[in-house]
N, C-alpha and C positions, 0 to 999 in steps of 0.2 A: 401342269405336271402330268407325265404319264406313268400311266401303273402296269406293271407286268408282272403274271404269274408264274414264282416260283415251282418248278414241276420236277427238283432232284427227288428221289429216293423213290418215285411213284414208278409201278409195275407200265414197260413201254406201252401195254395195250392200255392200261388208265387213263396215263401220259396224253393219248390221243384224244382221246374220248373230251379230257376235260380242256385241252387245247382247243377244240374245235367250240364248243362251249364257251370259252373263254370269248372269243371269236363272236359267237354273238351274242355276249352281255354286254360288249363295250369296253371289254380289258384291252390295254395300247401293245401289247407285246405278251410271250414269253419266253421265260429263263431258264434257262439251260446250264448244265453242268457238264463235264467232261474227266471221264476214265477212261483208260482202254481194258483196265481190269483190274481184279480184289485179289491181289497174290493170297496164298494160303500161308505161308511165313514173310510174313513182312517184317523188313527190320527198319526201313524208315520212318522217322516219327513225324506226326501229322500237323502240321503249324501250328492249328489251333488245336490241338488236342488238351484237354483235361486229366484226363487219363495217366496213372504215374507209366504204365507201361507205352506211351504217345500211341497208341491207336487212336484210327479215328471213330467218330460214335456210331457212322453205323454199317449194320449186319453186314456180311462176306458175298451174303447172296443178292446184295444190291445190284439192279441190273444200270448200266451206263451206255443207252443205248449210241449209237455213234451220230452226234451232234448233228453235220451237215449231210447227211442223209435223212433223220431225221428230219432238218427244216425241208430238204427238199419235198418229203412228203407231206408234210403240214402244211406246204406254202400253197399243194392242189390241191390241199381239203378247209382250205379258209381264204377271208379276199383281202382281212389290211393288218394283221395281227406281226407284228416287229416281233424278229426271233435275235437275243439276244443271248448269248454263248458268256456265261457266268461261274469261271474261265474255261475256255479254252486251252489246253496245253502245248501250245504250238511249239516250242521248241524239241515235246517229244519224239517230234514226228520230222523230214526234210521239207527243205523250203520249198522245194517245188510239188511236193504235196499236196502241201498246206494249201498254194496260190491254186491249182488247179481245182481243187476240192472245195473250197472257200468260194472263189470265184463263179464256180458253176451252179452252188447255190445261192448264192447274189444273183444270178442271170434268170434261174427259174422260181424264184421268189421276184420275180421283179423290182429287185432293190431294199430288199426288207430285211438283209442280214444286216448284226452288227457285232463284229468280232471284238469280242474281249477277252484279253488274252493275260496269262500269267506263266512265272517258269516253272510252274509244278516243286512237287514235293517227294514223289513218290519215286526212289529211286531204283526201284525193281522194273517199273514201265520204261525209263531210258536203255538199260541194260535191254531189256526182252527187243528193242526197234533199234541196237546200235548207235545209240544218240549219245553224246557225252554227257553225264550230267553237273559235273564241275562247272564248265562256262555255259551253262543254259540262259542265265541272265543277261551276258554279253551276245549270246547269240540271239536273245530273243530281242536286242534294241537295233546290233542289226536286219534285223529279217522284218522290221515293221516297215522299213526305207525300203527294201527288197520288194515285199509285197505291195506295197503304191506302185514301187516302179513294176512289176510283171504286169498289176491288174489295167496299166493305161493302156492298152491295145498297138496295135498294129507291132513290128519289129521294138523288142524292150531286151533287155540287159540288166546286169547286174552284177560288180566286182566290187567286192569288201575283203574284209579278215577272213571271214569262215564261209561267204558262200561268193562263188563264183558261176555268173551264169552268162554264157556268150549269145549272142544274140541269135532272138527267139518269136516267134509269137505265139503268142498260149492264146488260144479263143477258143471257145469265147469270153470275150473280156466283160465285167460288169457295166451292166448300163450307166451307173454311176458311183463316184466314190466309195468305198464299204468304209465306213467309218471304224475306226480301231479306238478300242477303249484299251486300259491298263487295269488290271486287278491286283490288290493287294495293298495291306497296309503297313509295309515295312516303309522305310526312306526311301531305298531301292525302288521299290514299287511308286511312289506315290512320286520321286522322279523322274520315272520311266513311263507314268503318264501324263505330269505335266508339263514335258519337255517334248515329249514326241507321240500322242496320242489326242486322240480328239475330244477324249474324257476319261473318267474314273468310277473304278467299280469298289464297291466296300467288301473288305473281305470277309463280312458276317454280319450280324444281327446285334445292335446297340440301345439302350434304352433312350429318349429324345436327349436329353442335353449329352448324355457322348457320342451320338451322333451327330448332334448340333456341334460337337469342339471337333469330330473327325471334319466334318465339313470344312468347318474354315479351316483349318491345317491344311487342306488341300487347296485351298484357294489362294492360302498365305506362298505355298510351293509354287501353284500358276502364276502369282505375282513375281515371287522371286526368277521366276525362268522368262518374264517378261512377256508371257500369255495374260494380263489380267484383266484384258478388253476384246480378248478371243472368244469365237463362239465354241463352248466347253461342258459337254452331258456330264451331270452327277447324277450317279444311282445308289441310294441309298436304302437301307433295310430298318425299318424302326421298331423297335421292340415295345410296343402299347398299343391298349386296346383301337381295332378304329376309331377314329376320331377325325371330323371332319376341318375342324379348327386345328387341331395339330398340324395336319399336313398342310395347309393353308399357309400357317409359319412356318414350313419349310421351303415352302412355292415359293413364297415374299424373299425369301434369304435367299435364292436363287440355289437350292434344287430342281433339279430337272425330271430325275425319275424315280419313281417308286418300287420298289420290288418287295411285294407281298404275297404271301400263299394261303388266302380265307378256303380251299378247302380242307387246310388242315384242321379248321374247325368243326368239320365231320365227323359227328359219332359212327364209327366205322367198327363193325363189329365183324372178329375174326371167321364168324361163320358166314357172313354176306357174301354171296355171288357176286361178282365184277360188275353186272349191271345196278345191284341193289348198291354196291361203292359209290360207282360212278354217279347215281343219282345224289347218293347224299353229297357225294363232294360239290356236284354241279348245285345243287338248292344251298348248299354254302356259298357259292362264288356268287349265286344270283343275290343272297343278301347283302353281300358286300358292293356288289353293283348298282342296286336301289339305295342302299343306307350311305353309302360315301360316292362312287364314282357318277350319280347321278346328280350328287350336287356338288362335285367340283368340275361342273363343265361350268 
């Protein structure tokens, strides 16, 4: 099983700090979120929102720094750490973009991106880039066919419903496959990665046994789509304390990946400087590195 650190809502200069850290504790990746930004009146309501008014939980001033820029700079300040995009909004944005943008950090990452992708929620960010957001879901199952075929190199193509692209070559192309994952736990979603994605991301944080029935539900899907002897990443978030036998039973049941964030476990006080942050969060990550990721190798 591999573990990757959760790093949404952290200030981008933290963000770094504890990626790099991460890096060398022996965490297999991190996770990554994607906005392009916190309208001031928002009227779209947030999936998972709690909230009678559907905001989401947090602050306006949350920064979302821009994903593959981001990895490209993390990919020269560490040597094996998987950056993993928990989601992506790719259909906010055009497909040639996307592939160019994607692609180029696959290339300088040497192969360490792994695009997880969903159709967003936020319908103020499609309006501001011109993107439709009614067929976002049709566009985002074609554009996953689209982006294989750009990223195979030399002269590539691509003609569908919504995007048409005459023959091209975009390089540099990745060294090797970017693996595409699906985010989200609607039908839709959990379709649109076991029919055409290389795995699945959970769209939040569950206690073990409904993370344990989200799992197989998704496997019951891969089955039914006749994936069920396919190689297939699940990332899952479990809501309990670490525990090294927990995840152990998740490894056995065929989980793949873990996605947790022990330095939220940092007593972090509002008067601390960045550096006095960053230390407590990193003396967090290292306990969870000794107490659990040291004895599930």
């Amino acid at each position: 099983m591999r573990f990757h650190q959760a790093v949404a809502f952290l200030p981008t200069a933290d963000l770094v700090a504890l990626a790099v850290a991460s890096d060398e504790l022996g965490f297999d990746g991190i996770y990554l979120s994607d906005h392009l930004f916190n309208p001031r009146d928002l009227r779209s309501r947030y999936t998972y929102s709690t909230a009678p008014d559907g905001s989401p939980p947090w602050p306006k001033e949350t920064e979302w720094p821009d994903p593959m820029t981001l990895i490209a700079y993390l990919a020269g300040r560490t040597g094996r750490l998987l950056f993993t995009t928990g989601i992506y909004v790719a259909p906010v944005r055009d497909l040639v973009t996307v592939a160019k943008s994607v692609g180029t950090a696959a290339v300088v990452s040497r192969g360490r991106v792994r695009l997880g992708v969903g159709s967003g929620w936020c319908e103020e960010e499609f309006d501001a880039t011109g993107q439709d957001f009614h067929n976002r879901g049709r566009r985002l199952d074609e554009m996953i066919g689209a982006l294989r075929a750009l990223w195979s190199g030399g002269w590539v193509e691509h003609h569908g419903t919504y995007y048409d692209i005459p023959p091209c070559q975009m390089n540099p192309s990745p060294p090797s496959p970017v693996p595409i994952y699906g985010g989200g736990g609607s039908d839709a979603a959990i379709k649109r990665a076991t029919e055409h994605c290389d795995g699945w991301l959970t769209p939040g944080t569950r206690g073990p046994d409904a993370a344990m029935e989200q799992f197989r539900e998704v496997r019951k899907a891969l089955e039914r789509a006749g994936r069920g002897n396919d190689p297939f990443d699940i990332y899952l978030a479990i809501q309990a304390p670490p525990d090294v036998d927990l995840y152990l039973r998740f490894e056995d049941a065929g989980v793949t990946d873990l996605i947790c964030a022990p330095w939220m476990a940092a007593r972090v006080d509002p008067s601390d400087t960045p550096e006095v942050r960053t230390a407590k969060r990193v003396e967090a990550s290292e306990r969870f590195a000794t107490e659990i990721l040291a004895k599930m190798q």
